[in-house]
PASEBA-1860 file (N, C-alpha, C; in nm, 3 decimals):
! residues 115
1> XXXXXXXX> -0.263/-0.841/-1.410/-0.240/-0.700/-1.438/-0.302/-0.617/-1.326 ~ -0.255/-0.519/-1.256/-0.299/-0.425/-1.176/-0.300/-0.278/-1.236 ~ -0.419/-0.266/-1.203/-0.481/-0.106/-1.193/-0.439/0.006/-1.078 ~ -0.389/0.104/-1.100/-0.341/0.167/-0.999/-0.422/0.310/-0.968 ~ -0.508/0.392/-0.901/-0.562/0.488/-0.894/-0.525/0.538/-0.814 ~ -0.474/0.694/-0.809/-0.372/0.742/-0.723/-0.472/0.862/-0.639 ~ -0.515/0.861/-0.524/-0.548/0.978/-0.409/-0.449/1.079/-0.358 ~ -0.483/1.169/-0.388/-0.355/1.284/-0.357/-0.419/1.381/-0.239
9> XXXXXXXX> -0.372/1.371/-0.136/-0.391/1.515/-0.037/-0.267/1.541/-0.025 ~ -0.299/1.637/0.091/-0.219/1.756/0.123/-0.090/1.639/0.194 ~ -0.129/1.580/0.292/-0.030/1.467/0.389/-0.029/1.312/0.332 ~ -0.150/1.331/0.277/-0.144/1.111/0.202/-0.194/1.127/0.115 ~ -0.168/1.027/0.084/-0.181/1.004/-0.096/-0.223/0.841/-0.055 ~ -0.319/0.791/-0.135/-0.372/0.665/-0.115/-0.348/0.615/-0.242 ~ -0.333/0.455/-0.284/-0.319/0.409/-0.397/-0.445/0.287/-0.399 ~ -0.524/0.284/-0.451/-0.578/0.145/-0.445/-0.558/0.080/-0.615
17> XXXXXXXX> -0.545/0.016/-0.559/-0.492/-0.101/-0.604/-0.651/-0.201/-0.706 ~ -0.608/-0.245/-0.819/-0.714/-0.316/-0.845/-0.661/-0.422/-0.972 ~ -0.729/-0.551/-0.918/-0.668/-0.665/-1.027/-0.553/-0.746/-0.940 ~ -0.455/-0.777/-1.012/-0.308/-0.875/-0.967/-0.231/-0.833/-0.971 ~ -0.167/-0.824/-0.828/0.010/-0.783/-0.855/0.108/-0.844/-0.865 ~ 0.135/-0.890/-0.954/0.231/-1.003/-1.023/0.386/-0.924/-1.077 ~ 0.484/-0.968/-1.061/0.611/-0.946/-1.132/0.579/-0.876/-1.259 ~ 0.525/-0.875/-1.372/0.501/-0.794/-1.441/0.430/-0.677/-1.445
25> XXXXXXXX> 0.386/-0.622/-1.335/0.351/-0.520/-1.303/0.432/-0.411/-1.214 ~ 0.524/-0.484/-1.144/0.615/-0.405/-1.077/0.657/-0.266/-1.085 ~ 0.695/-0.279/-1.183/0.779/-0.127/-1.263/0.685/-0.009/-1.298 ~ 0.541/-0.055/-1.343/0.421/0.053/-1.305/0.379/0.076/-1.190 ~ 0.422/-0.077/-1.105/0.370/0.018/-0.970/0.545/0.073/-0.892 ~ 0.609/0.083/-0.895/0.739/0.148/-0.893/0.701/0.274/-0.944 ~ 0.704/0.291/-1.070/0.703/0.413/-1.098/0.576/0.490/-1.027 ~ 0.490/0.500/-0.987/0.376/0.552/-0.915/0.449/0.573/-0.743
33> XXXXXXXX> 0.533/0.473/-0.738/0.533/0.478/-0.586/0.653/0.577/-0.626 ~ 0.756/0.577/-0.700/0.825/0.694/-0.666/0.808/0.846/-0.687 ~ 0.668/0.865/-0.812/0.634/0.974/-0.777/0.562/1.013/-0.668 ~ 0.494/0.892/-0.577/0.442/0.958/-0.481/0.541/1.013/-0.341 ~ 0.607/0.951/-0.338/0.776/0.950/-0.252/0.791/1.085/-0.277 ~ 0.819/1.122/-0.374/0.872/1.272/-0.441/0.793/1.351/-0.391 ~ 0.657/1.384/-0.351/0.600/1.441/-0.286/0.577/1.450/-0.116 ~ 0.637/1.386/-0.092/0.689/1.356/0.097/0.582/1.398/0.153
41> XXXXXXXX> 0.429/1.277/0.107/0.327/1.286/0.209/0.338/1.201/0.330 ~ 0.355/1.232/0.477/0.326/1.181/0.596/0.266/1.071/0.609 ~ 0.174/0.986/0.525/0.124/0.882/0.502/0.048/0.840/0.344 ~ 0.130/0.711/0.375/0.097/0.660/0.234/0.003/0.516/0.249 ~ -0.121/0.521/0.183/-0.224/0.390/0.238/-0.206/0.336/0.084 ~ -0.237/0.204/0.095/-0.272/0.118/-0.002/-0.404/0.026/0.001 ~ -0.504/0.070/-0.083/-0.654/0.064/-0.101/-0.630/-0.086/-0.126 ~ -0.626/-0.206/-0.069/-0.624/-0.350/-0.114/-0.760/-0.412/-0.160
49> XXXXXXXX> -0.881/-0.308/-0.163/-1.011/-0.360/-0.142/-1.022/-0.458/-0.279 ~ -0.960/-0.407/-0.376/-1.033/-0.464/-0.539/-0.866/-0.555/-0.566 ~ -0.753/-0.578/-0.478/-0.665/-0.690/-0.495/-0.696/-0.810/-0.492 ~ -0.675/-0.876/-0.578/-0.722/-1.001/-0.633/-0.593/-1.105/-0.576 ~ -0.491/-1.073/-0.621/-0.387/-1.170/-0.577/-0.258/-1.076/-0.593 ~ -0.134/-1.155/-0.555/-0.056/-1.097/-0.518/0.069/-1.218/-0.491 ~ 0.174/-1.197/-0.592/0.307/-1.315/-0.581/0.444/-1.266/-0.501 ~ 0.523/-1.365/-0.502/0.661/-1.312/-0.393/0.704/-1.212/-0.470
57> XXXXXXXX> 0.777/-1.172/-0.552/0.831/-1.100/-0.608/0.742/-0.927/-0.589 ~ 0.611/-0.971/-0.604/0.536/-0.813/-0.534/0.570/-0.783/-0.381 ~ 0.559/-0.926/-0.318/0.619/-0.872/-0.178/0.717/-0.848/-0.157 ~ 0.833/-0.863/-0.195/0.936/-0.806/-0.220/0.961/-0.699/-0.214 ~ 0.850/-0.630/-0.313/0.870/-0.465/-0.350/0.830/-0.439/-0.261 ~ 0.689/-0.496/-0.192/0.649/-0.421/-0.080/0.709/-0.398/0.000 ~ 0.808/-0.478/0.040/0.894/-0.503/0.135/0.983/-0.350/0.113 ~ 1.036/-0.341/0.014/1.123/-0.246/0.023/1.084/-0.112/-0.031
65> XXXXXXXX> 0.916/-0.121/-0.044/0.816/0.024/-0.014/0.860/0.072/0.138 ~ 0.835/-0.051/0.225/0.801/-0.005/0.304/0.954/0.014/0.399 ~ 1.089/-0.028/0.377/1.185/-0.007/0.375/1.226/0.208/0.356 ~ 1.216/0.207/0.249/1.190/0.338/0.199/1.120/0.392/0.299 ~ 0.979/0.401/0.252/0.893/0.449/0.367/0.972/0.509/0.490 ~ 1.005/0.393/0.558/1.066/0.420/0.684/1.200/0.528/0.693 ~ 1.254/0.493/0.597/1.374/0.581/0.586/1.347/0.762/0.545 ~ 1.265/0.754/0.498/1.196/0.901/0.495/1.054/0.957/0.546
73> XXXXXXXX> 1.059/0.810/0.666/0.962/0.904/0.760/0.848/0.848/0.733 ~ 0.771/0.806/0.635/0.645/0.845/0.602/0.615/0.699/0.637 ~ 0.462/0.674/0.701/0.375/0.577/0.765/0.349/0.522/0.604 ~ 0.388/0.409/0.627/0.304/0.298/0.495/0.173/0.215/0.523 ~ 0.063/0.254/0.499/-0.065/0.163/0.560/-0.142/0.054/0.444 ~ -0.159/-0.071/0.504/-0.238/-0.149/0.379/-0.371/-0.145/0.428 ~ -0.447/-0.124/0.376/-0.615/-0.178/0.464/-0.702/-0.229/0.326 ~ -0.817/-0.260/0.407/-0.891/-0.414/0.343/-0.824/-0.492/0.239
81> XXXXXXXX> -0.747/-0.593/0.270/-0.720/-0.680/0.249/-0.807/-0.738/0.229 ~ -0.824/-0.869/0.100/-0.891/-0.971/0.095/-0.915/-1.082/0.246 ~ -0.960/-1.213/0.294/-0.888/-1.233/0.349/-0.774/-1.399/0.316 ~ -0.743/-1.410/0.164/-0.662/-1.500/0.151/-0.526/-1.359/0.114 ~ -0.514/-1.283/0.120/-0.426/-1.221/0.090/-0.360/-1.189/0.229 ~ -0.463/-1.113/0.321/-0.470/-1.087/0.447/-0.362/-1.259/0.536 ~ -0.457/-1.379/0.500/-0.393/-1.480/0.584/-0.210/-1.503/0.500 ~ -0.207/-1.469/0.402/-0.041/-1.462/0.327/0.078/-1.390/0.410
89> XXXXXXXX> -0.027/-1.246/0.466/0.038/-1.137/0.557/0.059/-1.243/0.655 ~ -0.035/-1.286/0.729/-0.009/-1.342/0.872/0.087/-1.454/0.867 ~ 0.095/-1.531/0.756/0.184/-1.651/0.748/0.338/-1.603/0.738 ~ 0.318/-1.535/0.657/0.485/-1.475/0.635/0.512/-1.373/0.743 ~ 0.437/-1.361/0.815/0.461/-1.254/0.920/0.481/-1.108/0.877 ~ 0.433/-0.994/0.755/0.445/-0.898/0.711/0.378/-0.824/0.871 ~ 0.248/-0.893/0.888/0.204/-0.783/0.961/0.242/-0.718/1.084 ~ 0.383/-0.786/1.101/0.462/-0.771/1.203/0.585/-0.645/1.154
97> XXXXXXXX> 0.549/-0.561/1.076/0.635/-0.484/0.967/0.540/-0.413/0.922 ~ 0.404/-0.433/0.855/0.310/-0.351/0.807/0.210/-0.310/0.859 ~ 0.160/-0.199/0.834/0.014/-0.156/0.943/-0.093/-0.192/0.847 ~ -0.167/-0.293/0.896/-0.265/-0.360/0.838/-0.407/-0.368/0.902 ~ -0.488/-0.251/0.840/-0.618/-0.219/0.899/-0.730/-0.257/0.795 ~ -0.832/-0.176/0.876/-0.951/-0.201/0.755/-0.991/-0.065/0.712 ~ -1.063/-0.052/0.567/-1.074/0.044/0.552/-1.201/0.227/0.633 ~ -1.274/0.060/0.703/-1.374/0.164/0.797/-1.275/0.239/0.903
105> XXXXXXXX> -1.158/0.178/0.968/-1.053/0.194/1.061/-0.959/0.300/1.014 ~ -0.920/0.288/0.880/-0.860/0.395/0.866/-0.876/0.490/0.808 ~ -1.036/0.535/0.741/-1.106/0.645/0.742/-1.123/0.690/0.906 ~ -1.158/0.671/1.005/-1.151/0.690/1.137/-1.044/0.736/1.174 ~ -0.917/0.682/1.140/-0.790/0.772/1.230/-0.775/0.901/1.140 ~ -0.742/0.840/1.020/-0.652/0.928/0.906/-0.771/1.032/0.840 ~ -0.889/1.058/0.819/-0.975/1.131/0.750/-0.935/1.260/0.795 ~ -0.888/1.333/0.862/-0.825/1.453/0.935/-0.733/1.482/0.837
113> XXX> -0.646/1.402/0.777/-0.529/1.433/0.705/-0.646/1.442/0.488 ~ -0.710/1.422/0.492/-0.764/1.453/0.365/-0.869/1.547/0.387 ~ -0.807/1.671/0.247/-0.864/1.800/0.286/-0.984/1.870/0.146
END
């Protein structure tokens, strides 16, 4: 089961994430991601710090978060990753598609955009 806590600024909106994102969670985190969409913030991060695990069918969605994403512009960011979640990215090659930082890294670029 995943926990979803939603950060709202003016340009990003952050989600972190907490627990498992498994196929039965999808559709709650769907519905969160399309209200955040609806608000057309410039960047959208995903807090991975408290993700526990994570199955194909979630990457999937991610996949076509970040599909979306692209199509309306807006930067999709994952940071701190576990790192068995993190080595899943590198195997399947996501991070060749996703911007995958840490979270000290992207308080550093992005903190400008939260007001």
């Amino acid at each position: 089961m995943i926990e979803v806590t939603l950060e709202q600024h003016k340009d990003l909106a952050i989600m972190h994430l907490d627990g498992k994102l498994y196929f039965e969670s999808l559709s709650y985190l769907t519905e969160i991601w399309c209200q955040i969409v609806a608000k057309q913030p410039k960047i959208i991060a995903m807090d991975c710090k408290e993700l526990d695990g994570i199955d194909s069918s979630s990457i999937g969605t991610l996949v076509q978060f970040f599909n979306e994403a692209m199509k309306k512009n807006i930067e999709l960011i994952f940071y701190d990753l576990n790192p068995a979640i993190r080595k899943l990215f590198k195997t399947i090659h996501l991070e060749q598609f996703f911007t995958v930082t840490t979270g000290k890294k992207f308080m550093a670029k992005y903190c400008s955009f939260v007001s």
